[in-house]
C-alpha positions in Angstrom: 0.0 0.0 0.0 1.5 3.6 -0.9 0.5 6.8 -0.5 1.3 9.9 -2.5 0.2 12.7 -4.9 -1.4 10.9 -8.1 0.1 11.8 -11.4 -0.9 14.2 -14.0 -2.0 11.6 -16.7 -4.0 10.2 -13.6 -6.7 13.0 -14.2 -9.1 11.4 -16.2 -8.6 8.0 -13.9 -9.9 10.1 -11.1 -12.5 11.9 -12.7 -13.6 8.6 -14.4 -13.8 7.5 -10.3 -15.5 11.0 -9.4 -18.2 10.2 -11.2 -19.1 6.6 -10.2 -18.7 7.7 -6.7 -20.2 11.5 -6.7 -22.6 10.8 -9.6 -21.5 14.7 -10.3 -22.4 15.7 -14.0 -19.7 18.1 -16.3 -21.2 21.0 -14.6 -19.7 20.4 -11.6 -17.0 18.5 -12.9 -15.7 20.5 -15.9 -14.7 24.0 -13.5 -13.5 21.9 -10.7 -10.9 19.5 -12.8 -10.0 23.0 -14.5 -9.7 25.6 -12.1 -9.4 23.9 -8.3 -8.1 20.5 -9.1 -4.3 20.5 -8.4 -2.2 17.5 -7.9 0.0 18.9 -5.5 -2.8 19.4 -2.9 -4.5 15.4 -3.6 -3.3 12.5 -2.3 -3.9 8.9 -3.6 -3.4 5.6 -1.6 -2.8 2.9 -4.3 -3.2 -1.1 -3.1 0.0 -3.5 -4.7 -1.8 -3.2 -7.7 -0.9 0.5 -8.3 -4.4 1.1 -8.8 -6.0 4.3 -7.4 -8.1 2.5 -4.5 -8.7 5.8 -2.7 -7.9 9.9 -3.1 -8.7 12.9 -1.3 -8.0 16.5 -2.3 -7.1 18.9 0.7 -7.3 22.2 -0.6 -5.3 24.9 1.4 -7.6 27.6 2.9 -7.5 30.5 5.1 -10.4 30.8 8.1 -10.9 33.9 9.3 -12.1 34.8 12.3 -12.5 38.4 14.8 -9.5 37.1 16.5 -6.8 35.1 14.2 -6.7 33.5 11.2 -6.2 29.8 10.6 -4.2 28.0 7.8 -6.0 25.2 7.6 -6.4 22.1 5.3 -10.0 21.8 3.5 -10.6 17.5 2.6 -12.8 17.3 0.1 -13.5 14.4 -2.6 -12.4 11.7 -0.2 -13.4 8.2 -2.3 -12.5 5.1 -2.4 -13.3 2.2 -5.2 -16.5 0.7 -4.2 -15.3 -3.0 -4.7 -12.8 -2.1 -2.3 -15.1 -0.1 0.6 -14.8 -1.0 4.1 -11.5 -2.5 4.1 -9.6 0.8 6.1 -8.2 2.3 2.5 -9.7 5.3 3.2 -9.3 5.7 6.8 -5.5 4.9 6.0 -5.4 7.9 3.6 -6.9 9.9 5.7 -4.6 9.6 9.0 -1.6 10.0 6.9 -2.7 13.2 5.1 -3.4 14.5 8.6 0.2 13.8 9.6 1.4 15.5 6.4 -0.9 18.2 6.8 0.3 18.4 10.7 4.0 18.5 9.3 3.0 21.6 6.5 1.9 23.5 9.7 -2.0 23.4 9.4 -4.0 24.9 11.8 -6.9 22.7 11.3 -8.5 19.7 9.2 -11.7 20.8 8.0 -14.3 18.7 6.0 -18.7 18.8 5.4 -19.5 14.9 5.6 -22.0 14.2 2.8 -24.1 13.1 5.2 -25.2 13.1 8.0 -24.7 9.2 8.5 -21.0 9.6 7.8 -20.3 12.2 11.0 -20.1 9.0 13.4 -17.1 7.7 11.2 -15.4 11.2 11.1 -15.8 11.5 14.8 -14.0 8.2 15.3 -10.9 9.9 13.8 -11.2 12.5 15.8 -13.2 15.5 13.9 -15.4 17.3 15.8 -18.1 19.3 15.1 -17.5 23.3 14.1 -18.7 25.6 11.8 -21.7 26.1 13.4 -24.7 27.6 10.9 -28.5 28.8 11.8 -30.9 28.2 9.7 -34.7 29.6 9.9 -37.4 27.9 8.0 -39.2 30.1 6.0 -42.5 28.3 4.8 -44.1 32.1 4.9 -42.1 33.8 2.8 -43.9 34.9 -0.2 -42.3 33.4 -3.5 -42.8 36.6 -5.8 -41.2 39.3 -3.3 -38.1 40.6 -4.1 -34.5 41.1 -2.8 -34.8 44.3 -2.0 -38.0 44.0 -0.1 -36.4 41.0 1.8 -34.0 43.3 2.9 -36.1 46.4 3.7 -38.4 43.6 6.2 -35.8 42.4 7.4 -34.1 45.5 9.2 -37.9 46.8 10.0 -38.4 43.7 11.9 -34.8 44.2 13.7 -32.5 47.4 13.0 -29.1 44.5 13.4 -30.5 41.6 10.9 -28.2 39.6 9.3 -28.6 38.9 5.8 -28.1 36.9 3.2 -26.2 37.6 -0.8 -29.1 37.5 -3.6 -27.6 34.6 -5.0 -28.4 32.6 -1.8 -31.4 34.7 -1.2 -32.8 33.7 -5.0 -31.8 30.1 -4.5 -34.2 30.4 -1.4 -36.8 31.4 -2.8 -37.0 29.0 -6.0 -36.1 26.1 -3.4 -39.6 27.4 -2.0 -41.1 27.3 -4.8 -40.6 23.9 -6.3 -40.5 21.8 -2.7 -43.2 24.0 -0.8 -40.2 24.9 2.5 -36.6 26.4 2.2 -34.4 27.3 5.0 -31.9 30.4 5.2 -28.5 29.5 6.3 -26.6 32.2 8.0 -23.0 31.9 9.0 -22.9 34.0 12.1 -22.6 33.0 15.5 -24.6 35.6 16.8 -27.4 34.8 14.2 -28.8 32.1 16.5 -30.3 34.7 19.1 -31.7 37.1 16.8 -33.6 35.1 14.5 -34.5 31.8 16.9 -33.3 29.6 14.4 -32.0 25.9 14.4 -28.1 26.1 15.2 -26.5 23.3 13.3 -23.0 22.0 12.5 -22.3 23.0 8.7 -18.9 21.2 9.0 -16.5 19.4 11.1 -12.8 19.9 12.3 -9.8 18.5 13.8 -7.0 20.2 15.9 -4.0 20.3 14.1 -1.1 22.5 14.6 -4.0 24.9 16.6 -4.2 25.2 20.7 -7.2 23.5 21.7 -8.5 26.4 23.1 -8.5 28.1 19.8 -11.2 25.5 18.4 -14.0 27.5 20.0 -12.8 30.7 17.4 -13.5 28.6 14.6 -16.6 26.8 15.5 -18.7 29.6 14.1 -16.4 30.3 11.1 -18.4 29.2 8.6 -18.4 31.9 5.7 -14.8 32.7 6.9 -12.7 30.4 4.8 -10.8 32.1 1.5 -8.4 30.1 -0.4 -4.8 30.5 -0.3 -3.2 32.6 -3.1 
């Protein structure tokens, strides 16, 4: 068993494996294999076949936060071959990117389970849960009214509101409109209290490089995170 940064000819093996595990289509998959895919940042585990059993991209982030700012290391993509699931592969990748990731000086290991079901296995290896997000319901909002008027509501019903960007605002609303309920996320520790919303973990992390005590800065980070130029 090795592990180590695939090769560039090994693009299309991955995507090719990204697809049968993600069931993503090329419009996810075409901007993220062009612009954010870099071999340098992924790591491959390969069984004494040489085959690609498992890979993970950790993509190098900044978190910000009122206090400091964490380097920390994003995993994202983790997959392994499905004839060759629940064997350790990818828990084997995983603990020895955290080392490496330890040695580069990370901060923190972030990562958003794709489910809910997978946050038991994560916490096993130590992740905890951070990035803390509330999200209202909002059943009553009317589908037709408009960003602006969102906004103008909003600060009549309370003069510090936290809002949202159109884009998310938009997606909102069409979300209401084609399943009948949509929630507003908003990243903000604060948000919880003013708008009696459901405070839920967006994400999980793992200490690094970090003091322990500087988890509880980053546990309502999410929004924070910028990528590393």
């Amino acid at each position: 068993m090795v592990i180590e940064h695939p090769a560039y000819e090994e693009r299309t093996e991955i995507e090719r494996l990204w697809r049968l595990t993600f069931h993503d289509d090329d419009a996810f998959l075409r901007p993220y294999f062009s612009h954010l895919y870099d071999e340098k940042h992924c790591y491959v585990l390969r069984t004494k076949e040489e085959r690609i059993t498992s890979f993970v991209h950790v993509i190098p982030l900044h978190l910000h936060t009122p206090k400091k700012t964490f380097h920390v290391g994003y995993f994202f993509g983790l997959m392994t071959r499905e004839s060759l699931r629940q064997r350790g592969y990818g828990t084997s990748l995983i603990r020895q990117v955290l080392t490496e990731e330890q040695k580069q000086g990370r901060d923190f290991a972030l990562l958003v389970p794709s489910t809910d079901s997978l946050r038991p296995y994560y916490e096993r290896l130590g992740f905890r849960p951070a990035l803390f997000v509330t999200e209202r319901a909002c059943r009553s909002l009317t589908c037709g009214t408009s960003y602006e008027t969102y906004l103008e509501e909003e600060k009549r019903n309370n003069e510090n509101c936290l809002t949202v960007t159109e884009n998310h605002y938009l997606t909102v609303v069409e979300n209401l409109q084609q399943e009948g309920t949509a929630f507003l996320t908003l990243h903000d520790s604060s948000s919880t209290r003013q708008y009696r919303g459901e405070k839920v973990s967006h994400g999980m992390a793992l200490c690094l490089c970090a003091e322990e005590r500087d988890f509880a800065l980053i546990e309502c980070a999410a929004g924070n995170l910028l990528m590393d130029t």
